[in-house]
VOVODREN-599415 format. One record per residue (C-alpha): x, y, z; residue number from 0. Coordinates in steps of 0.5 Angstrom, whole numbers. Last residue first. Example, Ala and Ser with C-alpha at 12.3 -4.5 7.8 and 13.67 -1.06 7.14 Angstrom:
VOVODREN-599415
      x      y      z    i
     27     -2     14    1
     25     -9     16    0
//
This chain:
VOVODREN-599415
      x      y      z    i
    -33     26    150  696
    -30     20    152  695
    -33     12    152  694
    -28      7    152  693
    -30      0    150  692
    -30     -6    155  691
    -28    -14    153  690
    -32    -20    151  689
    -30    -25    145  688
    -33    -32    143  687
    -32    -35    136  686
    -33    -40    131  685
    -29    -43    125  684
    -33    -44    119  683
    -28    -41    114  682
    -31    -34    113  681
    -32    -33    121  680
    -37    -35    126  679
    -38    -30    131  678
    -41    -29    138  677
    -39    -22    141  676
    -40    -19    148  675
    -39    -12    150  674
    -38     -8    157  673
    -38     -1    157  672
    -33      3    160  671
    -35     11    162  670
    -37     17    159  669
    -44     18    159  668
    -50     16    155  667
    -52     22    150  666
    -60     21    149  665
    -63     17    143  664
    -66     11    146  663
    -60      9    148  662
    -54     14    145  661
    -46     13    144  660
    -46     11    136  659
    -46      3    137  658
    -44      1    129  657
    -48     -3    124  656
    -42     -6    119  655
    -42    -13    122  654
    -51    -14    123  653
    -53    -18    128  652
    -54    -11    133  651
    -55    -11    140  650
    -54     -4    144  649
    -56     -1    150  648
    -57     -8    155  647
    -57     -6    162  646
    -52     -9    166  645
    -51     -3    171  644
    -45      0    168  643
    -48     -1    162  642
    -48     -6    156  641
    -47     -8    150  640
    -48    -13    144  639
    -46    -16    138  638
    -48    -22    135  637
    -45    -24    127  636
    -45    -30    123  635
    -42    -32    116  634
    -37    -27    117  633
    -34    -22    112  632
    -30    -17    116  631
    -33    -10    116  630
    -26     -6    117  629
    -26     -5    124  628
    -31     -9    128  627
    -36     -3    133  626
    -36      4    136  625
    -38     10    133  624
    -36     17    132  623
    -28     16    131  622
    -27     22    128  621
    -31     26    125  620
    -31     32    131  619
    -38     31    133  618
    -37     28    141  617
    -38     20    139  616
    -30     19    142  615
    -28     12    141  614
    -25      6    146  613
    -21     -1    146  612
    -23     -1    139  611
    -25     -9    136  610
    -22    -13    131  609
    -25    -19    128  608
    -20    -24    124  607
    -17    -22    117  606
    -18    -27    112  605
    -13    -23    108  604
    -13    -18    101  603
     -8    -19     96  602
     -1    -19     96  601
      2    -21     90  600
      9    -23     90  599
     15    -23     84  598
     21    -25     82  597
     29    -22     80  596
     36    -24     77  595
     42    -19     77  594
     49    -21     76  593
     55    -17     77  592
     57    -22     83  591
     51    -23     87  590
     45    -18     85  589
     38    -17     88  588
     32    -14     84  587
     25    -15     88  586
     18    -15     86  585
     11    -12     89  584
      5    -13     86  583
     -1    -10     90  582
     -4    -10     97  581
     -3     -5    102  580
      1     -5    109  579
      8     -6    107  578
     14     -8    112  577
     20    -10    107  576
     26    -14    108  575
     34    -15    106  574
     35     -7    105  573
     34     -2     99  572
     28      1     99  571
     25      4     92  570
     19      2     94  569
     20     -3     88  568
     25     -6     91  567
     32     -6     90  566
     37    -11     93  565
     45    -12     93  564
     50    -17     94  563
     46    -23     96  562
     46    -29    101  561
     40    -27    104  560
     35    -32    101  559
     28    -34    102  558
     27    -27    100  557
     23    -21    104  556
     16    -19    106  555
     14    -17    111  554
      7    -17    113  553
      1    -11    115  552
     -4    -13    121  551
     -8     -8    123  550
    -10     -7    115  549
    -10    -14    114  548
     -6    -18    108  547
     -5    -23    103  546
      0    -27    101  545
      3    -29     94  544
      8    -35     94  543
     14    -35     96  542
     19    -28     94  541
     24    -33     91  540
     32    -30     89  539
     36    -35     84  538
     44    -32     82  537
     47    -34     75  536
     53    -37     75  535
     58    -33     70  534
     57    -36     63  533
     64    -37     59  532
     68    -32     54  531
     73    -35     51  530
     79    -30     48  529
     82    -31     42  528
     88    -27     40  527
     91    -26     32  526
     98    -22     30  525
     99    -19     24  524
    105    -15     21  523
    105    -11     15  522
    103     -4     16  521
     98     -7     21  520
     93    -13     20  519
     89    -14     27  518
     86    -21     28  517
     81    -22     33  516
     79    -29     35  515
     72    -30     40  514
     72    -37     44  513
     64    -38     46  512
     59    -36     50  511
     53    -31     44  510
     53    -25     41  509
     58    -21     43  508
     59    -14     43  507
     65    -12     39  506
     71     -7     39  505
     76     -6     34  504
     72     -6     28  503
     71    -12     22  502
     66    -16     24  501
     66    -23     20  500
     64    -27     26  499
     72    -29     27  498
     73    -22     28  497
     78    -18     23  496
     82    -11     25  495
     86     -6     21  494
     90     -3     23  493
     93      5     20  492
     91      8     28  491
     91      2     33  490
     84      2     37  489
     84      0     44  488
     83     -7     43  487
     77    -11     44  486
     70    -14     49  485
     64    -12     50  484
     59    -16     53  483
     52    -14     54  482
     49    -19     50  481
     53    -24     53  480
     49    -23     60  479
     52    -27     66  478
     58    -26     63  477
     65    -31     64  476
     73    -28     62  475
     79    -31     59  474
     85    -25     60  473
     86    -19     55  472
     85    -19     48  471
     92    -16     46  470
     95    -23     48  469
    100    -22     44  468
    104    -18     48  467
    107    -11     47  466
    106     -9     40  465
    111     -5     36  464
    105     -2     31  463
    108      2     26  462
    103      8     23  461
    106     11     17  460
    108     18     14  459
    111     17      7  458
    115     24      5  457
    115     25     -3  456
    121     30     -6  455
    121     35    -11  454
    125     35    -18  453
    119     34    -21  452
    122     31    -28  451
    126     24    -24  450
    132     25    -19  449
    128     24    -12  448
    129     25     -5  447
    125     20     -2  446
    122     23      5  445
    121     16      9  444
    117     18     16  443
    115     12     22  442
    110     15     26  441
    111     10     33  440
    105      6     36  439
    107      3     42  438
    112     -3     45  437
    119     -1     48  436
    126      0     45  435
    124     -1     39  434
    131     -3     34  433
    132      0     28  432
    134     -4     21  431
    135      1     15  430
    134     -1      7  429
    136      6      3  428
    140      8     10  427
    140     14     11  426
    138     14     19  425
    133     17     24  424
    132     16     31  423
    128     21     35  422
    123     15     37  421
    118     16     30  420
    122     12     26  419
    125     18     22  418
    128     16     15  417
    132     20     10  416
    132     17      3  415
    137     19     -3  414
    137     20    -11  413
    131     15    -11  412
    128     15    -19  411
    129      7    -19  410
    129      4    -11  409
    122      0    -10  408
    117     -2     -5  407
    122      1      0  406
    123     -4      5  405
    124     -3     13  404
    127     -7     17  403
    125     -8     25  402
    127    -11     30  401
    122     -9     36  400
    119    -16     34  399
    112    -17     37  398
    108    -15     30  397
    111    -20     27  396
    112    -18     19  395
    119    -18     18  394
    119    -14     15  393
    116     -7     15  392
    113     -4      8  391
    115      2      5  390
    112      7      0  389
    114     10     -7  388
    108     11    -12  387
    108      6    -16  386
    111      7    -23  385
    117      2    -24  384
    112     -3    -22  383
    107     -1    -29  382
    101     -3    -29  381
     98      2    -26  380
    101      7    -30  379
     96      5    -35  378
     90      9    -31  377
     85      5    -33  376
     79      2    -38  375
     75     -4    -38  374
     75    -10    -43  373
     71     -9    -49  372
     68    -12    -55  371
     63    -17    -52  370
     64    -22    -47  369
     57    -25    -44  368
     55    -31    -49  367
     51    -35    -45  366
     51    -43    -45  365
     48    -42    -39  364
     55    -38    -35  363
     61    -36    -40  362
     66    -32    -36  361
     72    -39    -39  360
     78    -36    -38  359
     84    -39    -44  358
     79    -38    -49  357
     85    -38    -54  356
     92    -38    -51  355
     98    -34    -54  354
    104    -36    -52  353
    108    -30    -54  352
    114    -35    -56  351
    109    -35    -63  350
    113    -29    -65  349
    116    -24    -61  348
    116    -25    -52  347
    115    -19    -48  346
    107    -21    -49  345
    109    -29    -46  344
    102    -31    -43  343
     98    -27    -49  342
     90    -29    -47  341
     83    -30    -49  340
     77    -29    -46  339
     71    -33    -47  338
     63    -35    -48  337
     65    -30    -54  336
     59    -25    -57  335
     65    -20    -60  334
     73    -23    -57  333
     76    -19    -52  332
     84    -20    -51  331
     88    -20    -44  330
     95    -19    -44  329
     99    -22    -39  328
    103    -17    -34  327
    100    -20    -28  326
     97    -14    -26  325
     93    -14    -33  324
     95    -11    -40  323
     89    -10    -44  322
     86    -11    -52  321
     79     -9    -54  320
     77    -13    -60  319
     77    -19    -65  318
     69    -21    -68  317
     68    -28    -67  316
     67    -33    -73  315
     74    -32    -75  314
     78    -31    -68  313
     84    -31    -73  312
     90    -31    -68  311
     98    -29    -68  310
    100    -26    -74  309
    107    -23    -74  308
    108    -17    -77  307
    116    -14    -76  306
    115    -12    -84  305
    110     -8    -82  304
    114     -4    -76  303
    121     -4    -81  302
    116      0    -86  301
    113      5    -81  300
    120      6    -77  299
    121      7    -70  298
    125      1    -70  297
    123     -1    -63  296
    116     -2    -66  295
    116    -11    -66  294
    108    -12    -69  293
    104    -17    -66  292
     98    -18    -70  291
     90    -22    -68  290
     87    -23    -74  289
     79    -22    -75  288
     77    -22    -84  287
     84    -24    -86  286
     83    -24    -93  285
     76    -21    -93  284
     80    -15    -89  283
     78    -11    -84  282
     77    -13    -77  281
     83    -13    -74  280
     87    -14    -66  279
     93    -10    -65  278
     99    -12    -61  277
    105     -7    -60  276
    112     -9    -57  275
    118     -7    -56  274
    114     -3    -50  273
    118     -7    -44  272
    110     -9    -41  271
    108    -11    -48  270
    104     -6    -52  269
     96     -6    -53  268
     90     -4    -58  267
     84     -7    -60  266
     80     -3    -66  265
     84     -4    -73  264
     78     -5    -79  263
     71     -4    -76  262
     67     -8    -80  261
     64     -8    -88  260
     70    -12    -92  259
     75     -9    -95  258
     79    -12   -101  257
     86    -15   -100  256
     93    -11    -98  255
     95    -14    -91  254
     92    -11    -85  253
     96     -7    -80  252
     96      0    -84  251
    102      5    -81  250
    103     11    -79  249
    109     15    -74  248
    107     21    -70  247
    114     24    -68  246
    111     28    -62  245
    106     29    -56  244
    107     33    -52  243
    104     32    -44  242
    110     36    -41  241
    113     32    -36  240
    110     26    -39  239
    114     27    -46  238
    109     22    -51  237
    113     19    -57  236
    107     17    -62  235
    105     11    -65  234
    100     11    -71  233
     95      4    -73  232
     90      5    -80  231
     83      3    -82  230
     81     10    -84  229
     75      8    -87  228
     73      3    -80  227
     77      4    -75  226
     83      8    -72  225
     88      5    -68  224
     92     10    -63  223
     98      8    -60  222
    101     13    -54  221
    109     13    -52  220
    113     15    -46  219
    108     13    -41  218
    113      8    -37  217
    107      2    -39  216
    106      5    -45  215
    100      9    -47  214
     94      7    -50  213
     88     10    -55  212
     83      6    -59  211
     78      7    -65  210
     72      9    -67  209
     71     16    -69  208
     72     14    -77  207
     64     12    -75  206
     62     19    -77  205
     64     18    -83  204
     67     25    -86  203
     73     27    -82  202
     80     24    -80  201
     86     29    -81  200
     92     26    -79  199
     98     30    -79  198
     99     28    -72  197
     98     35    -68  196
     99     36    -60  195
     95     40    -56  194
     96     42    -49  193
     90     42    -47  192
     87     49    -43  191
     82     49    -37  190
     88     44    -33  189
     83     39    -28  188
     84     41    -22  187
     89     44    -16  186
     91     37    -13  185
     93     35    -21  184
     90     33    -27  183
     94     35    -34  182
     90     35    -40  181
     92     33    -47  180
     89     35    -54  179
     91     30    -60  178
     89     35    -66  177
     89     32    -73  176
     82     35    -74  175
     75     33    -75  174
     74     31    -68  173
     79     32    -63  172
     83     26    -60  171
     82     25    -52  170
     89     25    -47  169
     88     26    -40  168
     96     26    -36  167
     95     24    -28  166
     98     29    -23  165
    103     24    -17  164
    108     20    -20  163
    113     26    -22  162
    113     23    -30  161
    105     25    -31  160
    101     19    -30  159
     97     15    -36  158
     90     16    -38  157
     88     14    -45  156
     81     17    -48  155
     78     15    -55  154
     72     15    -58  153
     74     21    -62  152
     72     28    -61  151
     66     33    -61  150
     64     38    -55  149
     71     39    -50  148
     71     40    -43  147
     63     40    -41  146
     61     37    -34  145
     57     31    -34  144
     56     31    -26  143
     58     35    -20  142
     58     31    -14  141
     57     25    -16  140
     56     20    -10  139
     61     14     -6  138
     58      9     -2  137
     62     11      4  136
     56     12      9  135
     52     17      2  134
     58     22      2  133
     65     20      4  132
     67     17     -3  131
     66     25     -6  130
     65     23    -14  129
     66     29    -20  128
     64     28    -27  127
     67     29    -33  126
     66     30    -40  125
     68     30    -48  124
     63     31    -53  123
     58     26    -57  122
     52     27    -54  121
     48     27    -60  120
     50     20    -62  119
     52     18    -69  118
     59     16    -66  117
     59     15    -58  116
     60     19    -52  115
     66     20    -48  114
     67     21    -40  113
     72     22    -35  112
     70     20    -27  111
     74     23    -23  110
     75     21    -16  109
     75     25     -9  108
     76     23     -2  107
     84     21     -2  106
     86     28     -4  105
     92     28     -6  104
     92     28    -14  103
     85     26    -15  102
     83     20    -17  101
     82     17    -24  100
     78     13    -27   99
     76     12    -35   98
     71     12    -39   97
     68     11    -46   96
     74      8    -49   95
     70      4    -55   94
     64      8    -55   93
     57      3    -55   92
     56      4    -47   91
     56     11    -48   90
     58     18    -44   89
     53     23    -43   88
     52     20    -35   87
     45     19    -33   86
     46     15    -27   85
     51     17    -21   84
     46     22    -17   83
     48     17    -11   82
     51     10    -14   81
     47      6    -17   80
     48      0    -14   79
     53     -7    -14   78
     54     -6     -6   77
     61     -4     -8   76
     59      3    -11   75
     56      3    -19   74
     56      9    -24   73
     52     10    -30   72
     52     12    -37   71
     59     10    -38   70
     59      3    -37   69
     62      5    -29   68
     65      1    -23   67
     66      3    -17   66
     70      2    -11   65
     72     -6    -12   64
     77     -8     -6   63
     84     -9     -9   62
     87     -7     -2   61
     89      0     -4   60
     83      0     -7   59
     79     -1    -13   58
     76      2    -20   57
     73      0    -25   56
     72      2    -32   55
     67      0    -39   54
     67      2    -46   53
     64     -4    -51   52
     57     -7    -53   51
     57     -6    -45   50
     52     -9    -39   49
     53     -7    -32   48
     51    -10    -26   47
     58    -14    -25   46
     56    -21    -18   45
     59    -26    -25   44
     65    -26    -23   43
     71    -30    -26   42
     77    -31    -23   41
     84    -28    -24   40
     91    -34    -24   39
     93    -30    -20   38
     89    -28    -14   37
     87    -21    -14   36
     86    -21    -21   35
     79    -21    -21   34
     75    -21    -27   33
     68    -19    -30   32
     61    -20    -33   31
     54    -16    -33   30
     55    -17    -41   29
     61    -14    -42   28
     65    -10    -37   27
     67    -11    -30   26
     74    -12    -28   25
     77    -12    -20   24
     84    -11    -19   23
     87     -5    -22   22
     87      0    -16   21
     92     -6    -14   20
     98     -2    -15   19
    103     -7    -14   18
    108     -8     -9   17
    109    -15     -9   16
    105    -16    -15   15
    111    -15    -20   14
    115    -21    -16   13
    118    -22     -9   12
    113    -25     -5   11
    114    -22      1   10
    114    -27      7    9
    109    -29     13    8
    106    -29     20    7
    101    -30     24    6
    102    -31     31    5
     97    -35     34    4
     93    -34     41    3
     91    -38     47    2
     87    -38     53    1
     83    -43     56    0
//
């Protein structure tokens, strides 16, 4: 039976449709986490990592994990310490202890950024170096804890520069007001930062280092809170073409009322339009932990206060990180919860935000796993306006030669040109092209672009047209399933699913049955089964073990000869075999590709008495003496010969005493001799023979 299924389905147009989904899998806490990659996410509970505050995680394209960090180690998909990746000077207990970052056009390479905690000796700023090719696939680091800056505050942000590619780091220098920003592009990390200045000098305590830093979605302001004595909120206006930060503006979250002895302003995010900030609080005896919203479109420090809304006091939990998620909502963390909470409606002032406490549940045993961070990230990636451009097919079957491309999104395109990889090309944004056969085709986009880089970006994907969708092949029967390779030719940019789970384009099977592979390319997907049934298996019988005299060798040959092909252990090839020695032997036959064989003993025979018609007793060592070939076993012997004149010359009873040519030890002559036998052999059976030998000397 042969069968195969079309798989096809539609786009989704909303914020996740092209999303960056290198944001999907969240680890932080107590060994706990959070998987975006179904809305609403889900807890995990599979996280290695334990965290009072700082953590990052990366994923692919695809939202699968890659790794994961605490700062002081980083873990691969298997949930492992990567290769060389443990020993980090980053912290668990700083608040922006680490972040991700890949490196500009260099799929391989992924830089991991590090800060260290107040009141620990490794304090600075640093990174790491991991290659994702090393160690199978499973990632390792490099070059590890390299130097940047020696002392600053535990804070690190991360947001893409205005041409969508390089990637800007910001840190705020230790005992100064100064913000340092570093640009990451294909070439490296920058060596000299961009410094920005806050008039904000924050020195003394060594906790004042505490706080946050966050970009905007579109990267055009950075927010920072600083804890403990400073207890203050600055917003900045950030030019991502340059990496300058300007325009600081100041304010106290907290209401005037008498400092209590924990953090102040720590937790920090804006809503996706960037009207909005939220800050979470622990400073006041008078509201001891508060979630704020703050309206920040004023610009202005008094009108910022006076927009301040109070959304939440977690009292007796301790209020912290704060971050935006590939839905858009905001994710609030809560020190020692079973929970995390969430801001539904972040765009939306006052209580139409919709915040709801202990939305989703991570807490497993009456455990208390959340802590007082959520992971760290590139903040562009959850902006849809930012993602890199790329285009997807439509619709999504593979068997259709009309295909529409769609870019992911059309903001920043001054114009487009697109190659089909068949010689034709258009300019349209949203082009519809006809294949005129199957194949693979390179389809080429080259977006012409109106934002700061003034440069162009050229996508080159892989577009399978496919012929049939029955790729597999027809039915097929094995005599050995093990054996059996069944798959396609491989597809550049496909990936491929087996029902058993395989994820290749070939696959050896493993037991009869029907097989389905599915192959997802670039946006379409088309699924073939093929059954795989056992071929009639060929019998062969060599009988039962035989046995075997010298004089009398047997043929040995199988019971049938309907076969293809026979190989003995000889080495011969044909139906039958003559053989003179005992021993095993076996043969192999094949009938339609499948091969059985068997086995046959020969032993030494029952053999009768044999008796040479002639000897040569002339000293040359053959053939000297006359008498029963091979020794016999008998139960009663009697040999006799006689001359010519039927004298008698020779008697013996005994099977291995043999005449040597001489009576009374003189040469008889040349001549026939009569000779007369009596002999009962091995079973019994008696017997009488007479004849002449031949003596020649």
């Amino acid at each position: 039976m042969k069968r195969y299924i079309l798989i096809t389905f539609f786009l989704i147009s909303t914020v996740l449709g092209f999303a960056q989904n290198q944001a999907n899998i969240w680890y932080f806490g107590e060994k706990i986490g959070l998987d975006f990659n179904q809305i609403p996410p889900t807890a995990l509970y599979n996280s290695a990592i334990s965290s009072t505050e700082g953590s990052a995680s990366i994923s692919d394209i695809y939202g699968k994990i890659l790794f994961y960090s605490n700062g002081v180690s980083v873990y691969n998909r298997k949930h492992t310490v990567m290769k060389n990746g443990d020993a980090l000077l980053g912290d668990f207990s700083s608040a922006d202890n680490v972040v991700f970052v890949p490196s500009p056009g260099n799929d391989s390479i992924i830089y991991l950024f590090t800060i260290g905690a107040a009141f620990q000796q490794n304090k600075g700023f640093r990174y790491t170096v991991i290659n994702l090719n090393r160690d199978e696939g499973f990632g390792e680091a490099v070059n590890k804890n390299i130097l940047i800056e020696s002392d600053s505050y535990e804070q690190l942000a991360a947001v893409r520069h205005c041409n969508n590619k390089d990637v800007w780091i910001v840190i705020h220098k230790w005992n100064s007001d100064e913000l340092h920003t570093y640009l990451l592009t294909s070439a490296g990390l920058s060596n000299t930062p961009i410094i920005s200045h806050t008039n904000l000098l924050i020195s003394g305590y060594e906790n004042n280092k505490v706080g946050k830093l966050k970009f905007s979605l579109d990267g055009k302001m950075l927010a920072a809170t600083h804890s403990f004595e400073t207890n203050v909120v600055m917003l900045m206006n950030f030019d991502n073409s340059s990496g300058t930060l300007t325009n600081p503006v100041i304010f106290r979250p907290t209401p005037v009322g008498i400092p209590n002895e924990y953090t102040g302003a720590y937790g920090i995010e804006f809503s996706p339009n960037g009207k909005l900030l939220y800050v979470t609080d622990n400073f006041s005896i008078d509201e001891p932990n508060a979630l704020y919203q703050f309206d920040i479109s004023s610009g202005n420090a008094s009108s910022i206060i006076a927009s301040r809304q109070t959304l939440f006091k977690p009292y007796p939990w301790f209020a912290g990180a704060l971050q935006i998620g590939p839905d858009q909502k905001i994710y609030m963390a809560m020190g020692n919860d079973t929970a995390i909470s969430v801001i539904d409606n972040p765009d939306q002032y006052g209580v139409g935000c919709n915040f709801i406490y202990n939305k989703i549940f991570v807490g497993k045993n009456n455990n208390k796993p959340v802590k007082f961070g959520l992971p760290n990230f590139i903040q562009s990636y959850f902006n849809p306006a930012s993602n890199p451009y790329d285009f997807t097919r439509l619709p999504a079957n593979c068997l259709d030669r009309n295909v529409t491309f769609k870019i992911n999104r059309l903001n920043g395109i001054d114009s487009v040109k697109w190659n089909f990889g068949d010689a034709q090309q258009s300019q349209v944004l949203q082009p519809t092209h006809t294949y005129a056969a199957p194949g693979v085709y390179d389809v080429k986009l080259i977006v012409y672009k109106i934002d700061c880089s003034g440069l162009n970006d050229t996508i080159i994907r892989k577009i399978w047209i496919a012929g049939s969708g029955e790729f597999l092949g027809v039915d097929t029967s094995s005599c050995n399933v093990l054996s059996l390779q069944i798959g396609v030719e491989e597809i550049l940019g496909a990936n491929y699913l087996w029902n058993t789970g395989f994820t290749g384009n070939k696959i050896t099977t493993t037991g009869f049955g029907d097989y389905w592979l599915e192959i997802d390319q670039n946006g379409c997907k088309l699924r073939d089964t093929i059954k795989v049934s056992p071929m009639p298996q060929p019998t062969v019988s060599l009988g039962i073990d035989t046995g075997i005299c010298k004089y009398k060798p047997v043929v040995l040959k199988t019971l049938s000869s309907n076969y293809d092909s026979y190989l003995w252990s000889t080495g011969e090839t044909t139906q039958s075999i003559l053989v003179n020695q005992t021993g095993m032997y076996h043969v192999t036959v094949s009938k339609n590709s499948c091969q059985v064989s068997d086995t046959i003993q020969v032993l030494q025979g029952d053999c009768d008495v044999y008796i040479p018609s002639a000897f040569t007793p002339n000293n040359d060592n053959l053939n000297e003496t006359f008498g029963v070939v091979d020794n016999t076993t008998l139960q009663f012997f009697s040999l006799q010969i006689y001359s010519k004149w039927g004298q008698l010359i020779f008697s013996s009873n005994d099977v291995t005493k043999k005449w040597d040519g001489t009576f009374k030890g003189k040469k008889m002559p040349v001549g026939s001799y009569l000779w007369m036998l009596n002999y009962t052999n091995i079973r019994g059976r008696k017997f009488y023979e007479q004849g002449t030998v031949m003596l020649i000397r």
